[in-house]
VEXLODO-890174 format. One record per residue (C-alpha): residue in one letter; x, z, y negated. Coordinates in steps of 0.2 Angstrom, whole numbers, plus 5000, padded with zeros to 4 digits. Layout:
BEGIN
aXZY ...
% end
This chain:
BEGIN
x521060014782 x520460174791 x520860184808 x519960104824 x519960264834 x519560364817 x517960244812 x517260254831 x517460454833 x516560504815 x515160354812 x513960484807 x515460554794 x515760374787 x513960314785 x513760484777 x515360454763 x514560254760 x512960324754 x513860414744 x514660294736 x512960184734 x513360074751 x512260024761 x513060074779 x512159924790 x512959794777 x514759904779 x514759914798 x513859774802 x513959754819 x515359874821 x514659964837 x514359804849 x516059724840 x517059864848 x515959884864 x516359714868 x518159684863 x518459844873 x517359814889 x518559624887 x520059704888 x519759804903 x518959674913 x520559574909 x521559724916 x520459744929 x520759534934 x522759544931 x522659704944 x521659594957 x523059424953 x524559554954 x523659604972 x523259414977 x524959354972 x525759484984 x524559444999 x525059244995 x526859294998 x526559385013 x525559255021 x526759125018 x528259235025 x527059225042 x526659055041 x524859065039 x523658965026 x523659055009 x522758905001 x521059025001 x522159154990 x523059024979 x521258964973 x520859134971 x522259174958 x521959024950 x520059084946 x520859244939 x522059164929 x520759054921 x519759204919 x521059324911 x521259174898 x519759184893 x519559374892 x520959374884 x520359244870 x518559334869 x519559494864 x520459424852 x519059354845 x518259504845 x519959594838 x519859454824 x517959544817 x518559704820 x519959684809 x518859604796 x517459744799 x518859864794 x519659804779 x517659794771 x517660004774 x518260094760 x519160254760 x518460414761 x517860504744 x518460694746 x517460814746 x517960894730 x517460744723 x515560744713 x514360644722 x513460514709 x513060334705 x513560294690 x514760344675 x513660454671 x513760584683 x515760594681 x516060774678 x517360814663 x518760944669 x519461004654 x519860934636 x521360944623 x521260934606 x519860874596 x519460694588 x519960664572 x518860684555 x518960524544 x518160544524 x517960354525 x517360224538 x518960194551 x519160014555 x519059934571 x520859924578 x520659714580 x520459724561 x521659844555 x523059744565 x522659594558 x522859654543 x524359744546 x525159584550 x525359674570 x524059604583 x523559414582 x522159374592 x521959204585 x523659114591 x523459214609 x522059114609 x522758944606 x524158994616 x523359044633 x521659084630 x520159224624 x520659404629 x522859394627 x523559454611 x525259424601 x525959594595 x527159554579 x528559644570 x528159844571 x526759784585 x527959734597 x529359894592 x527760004595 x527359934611 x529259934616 x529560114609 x527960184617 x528560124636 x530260204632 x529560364626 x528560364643 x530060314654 x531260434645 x529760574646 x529560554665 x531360504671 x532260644663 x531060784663 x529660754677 x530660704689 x530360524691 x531460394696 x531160244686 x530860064696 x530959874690 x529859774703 x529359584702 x527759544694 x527459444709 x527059474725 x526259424742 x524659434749 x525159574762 x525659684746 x523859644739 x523159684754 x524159854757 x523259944740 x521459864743 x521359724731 x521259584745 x520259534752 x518759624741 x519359584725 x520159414726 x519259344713 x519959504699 x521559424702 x522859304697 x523259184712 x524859104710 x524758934726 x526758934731 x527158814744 x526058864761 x525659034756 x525059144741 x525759254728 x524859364716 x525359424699 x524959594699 x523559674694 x524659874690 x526459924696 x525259994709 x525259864720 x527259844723 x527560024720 x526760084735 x527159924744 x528959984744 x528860084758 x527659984769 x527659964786 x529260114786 x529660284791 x530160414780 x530960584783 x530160724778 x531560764769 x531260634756 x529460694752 x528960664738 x529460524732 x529060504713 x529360324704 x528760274689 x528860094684 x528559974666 x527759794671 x526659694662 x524859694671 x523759554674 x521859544678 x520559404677 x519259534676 x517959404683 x516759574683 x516859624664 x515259514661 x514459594647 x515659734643 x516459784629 x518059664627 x518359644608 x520359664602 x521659734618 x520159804628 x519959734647 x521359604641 x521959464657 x523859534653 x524259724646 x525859824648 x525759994658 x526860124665 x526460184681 x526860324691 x526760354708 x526960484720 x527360474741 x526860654748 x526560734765 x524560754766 x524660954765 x525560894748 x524560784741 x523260884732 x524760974723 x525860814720 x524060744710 x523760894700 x525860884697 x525460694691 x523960724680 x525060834670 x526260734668 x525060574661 x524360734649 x525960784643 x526060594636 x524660614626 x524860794621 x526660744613 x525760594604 x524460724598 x522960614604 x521560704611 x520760644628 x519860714642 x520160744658 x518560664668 x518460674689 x517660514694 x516060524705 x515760414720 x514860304712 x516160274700 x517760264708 x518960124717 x518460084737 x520460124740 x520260284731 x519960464739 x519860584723 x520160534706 x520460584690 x520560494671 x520960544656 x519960464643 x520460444623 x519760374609 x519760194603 x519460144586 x518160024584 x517560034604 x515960104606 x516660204622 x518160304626 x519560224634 x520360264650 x522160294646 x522860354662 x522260374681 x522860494694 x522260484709 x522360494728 x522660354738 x522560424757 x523560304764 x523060224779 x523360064791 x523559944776 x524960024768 x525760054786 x526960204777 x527260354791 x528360484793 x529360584807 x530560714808 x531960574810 x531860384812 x532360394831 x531460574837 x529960604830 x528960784835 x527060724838 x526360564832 x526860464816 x525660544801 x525160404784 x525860464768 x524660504753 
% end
């Protein structure tokens, strides 16, 4: 979530950047401004009362020294005590909704990125290569690998449920040989290091990219013993959670990973969409790839990672699109991203193949960096 000090010095900025993304700011903030007015006139009247017990407790060891009667002073600290308890449990209180205010506020569209509401107003970059031209009608991809003996919808569906798939024979070798091609691709000539992270993780992790607690119910909640685990919804979500809540040299920056997992999403929101064959499917296989970079680095680390998820396509001689999102369109943890879109047979709409994006980190994900781990020169600054 955005910063307390950052939220309270630029409302005007922020309500700004939620009306562009379609928010209403009042239902964002809510009652952000008497939130924070309250919790921080609590905490100073409860620094102010601790100052005033300090000074009784003094005066109470000073009047018993002389043998006088400090009884009038012992009542008195015992007021303040049960005054600062209670300060001290309005604040936290108040520190409870404050917290909750922030996590609701999404991140920041850039400014490069096209203002809009819908789909409609993404703004194609570039495009390479051209569709291709069929003399005959091309079948939907469902059929075709049915046919071929490759995709089988049907037993997915007696084994789990609607929306899985079985890939058979030269289905699954495709699948297999495509994640290898991508691994292989980015590991040896991108320079990615290739990660293996577990399909599970904890709600802190969730929390740390944005999907808690806004988009609980697009997710796979595993109950395990007194708390929650998650299967994940992209490598995303333990990929960047690798470095949470640690400091890394500037040395180390950036950081490229890429990572193969199987991906899994309830899609409670795909009412009504298109969701024939392996489109918005509960599990998928993807490969990921992620980048930690200093802010002055990020814009160039993205453009850097873009290429990359092109040269993929390039290589497989699929045409596709590169589309900047609006804000109306993109992800509340986002900041500036950017698709690329292919073609799939059968689908009445392009398909998004891969997303590179910025993801300003910020008091979720809890990664900083210094010039060392023990003397740092200024205050700690979030990793894109």
């Amino acid at each position: 979530m955005l910063e307390l000090n950052f939220v309270r010095e630029n409302l005007p900025l922020l309500e700004e950047k939620l009306r562009q993304r379609g928010m209403d700011p009042a239902a964002v903030l809510k009652d952000f401004r008497e939130v924070d007015t309250q919790r921080r006139q609590a905490i100073t009247e409860a620094e102010t009362s601790k100052a005033h017990r300090n000074k009784a407790s003094q005066e109470i060891a000073k009047l018993k020294k002389s043998g006088q009667d400090a009884s009038a002073a012992i009542a008195q600290t015992k007021e303040l005590r049960e005054k600062i308890s209670e300060l001290e449990k309005t604040a936290s209180e108040l520190d409870a909704r404050l917290r909750e205010i922030l996590a609701g506020i999404p991140n920041l569209p850039h400014a490069s990125v096209p203002v809009g509401h819908s789909a409609d107003d993404n703004v194609e970059v570039r495009r390479w290569g051209t569709p291709p031209k069929f003399d005959f009608t091309p079948k939907a991809h469902w059929d075709l690998g049915a046919e071929l003996g490759i995709l089988d919808l049907e037993r997915a569906v007696k084994l789990t449920g609607a929306r899985f798939a079985v890939y058979w024979d030269l289905g699954a070798k495709l699948e297999r040989a495509l994640a290898n091609f991508m691994l292989d691709l980015h590991t040896r000539e991108h320079g990615y290091t290739e990660v293996l992270p577990p399909c599970l993780v904890n709600s802190d992790s969730m929390y740390g990219t944005g999907q808690l607690p806004k988009f609980a119910a697009d997710s796979f909640r595993v109950p395990h013993g007194d708390k929650d685990l998650w299967l994940i919804p992209t490598a995303e979500v333990p990929v960047t959670n690798l470095y949470r809540d640690e400091v890394l040299e500037q040395a180390r920056l950036p950081i490229s990973l890429t990572a193969y997992t199987p991906c899994f999403r309830s899609e409670a929101g795909s009412y009504g969409k298109d969701v024939r064959g392996i489109i918005r499917q509960h599990q998928f296989q993807k490969v990921e790839l992620v980048k930690f970079a200093r802010p002055d680095q990020s814009y160039e680390e993205h453009e850097k990672l873009t290429h990359s998820a092109e040269e993929v396509l390039q290589r497989l001689g699929l045409h596709y699109r590169v589309v900047s999102l609006c804000t109306g369109d993109m992800a509340l943890h986002l900041q500036r991203p950017t698709i690329l879109r292919s073609g799939f047979q059968g689908s009445s709409s392009s398909g998004r193949f891969r997303r590179a994006r910025i993801l300003r980190r910020t008091r979720r994900g809890g990664r900083t960096y210094g010039t060392s781990r023990r003397a740092r020169i200024g205050p700690n600054l979030y990793i894109h």
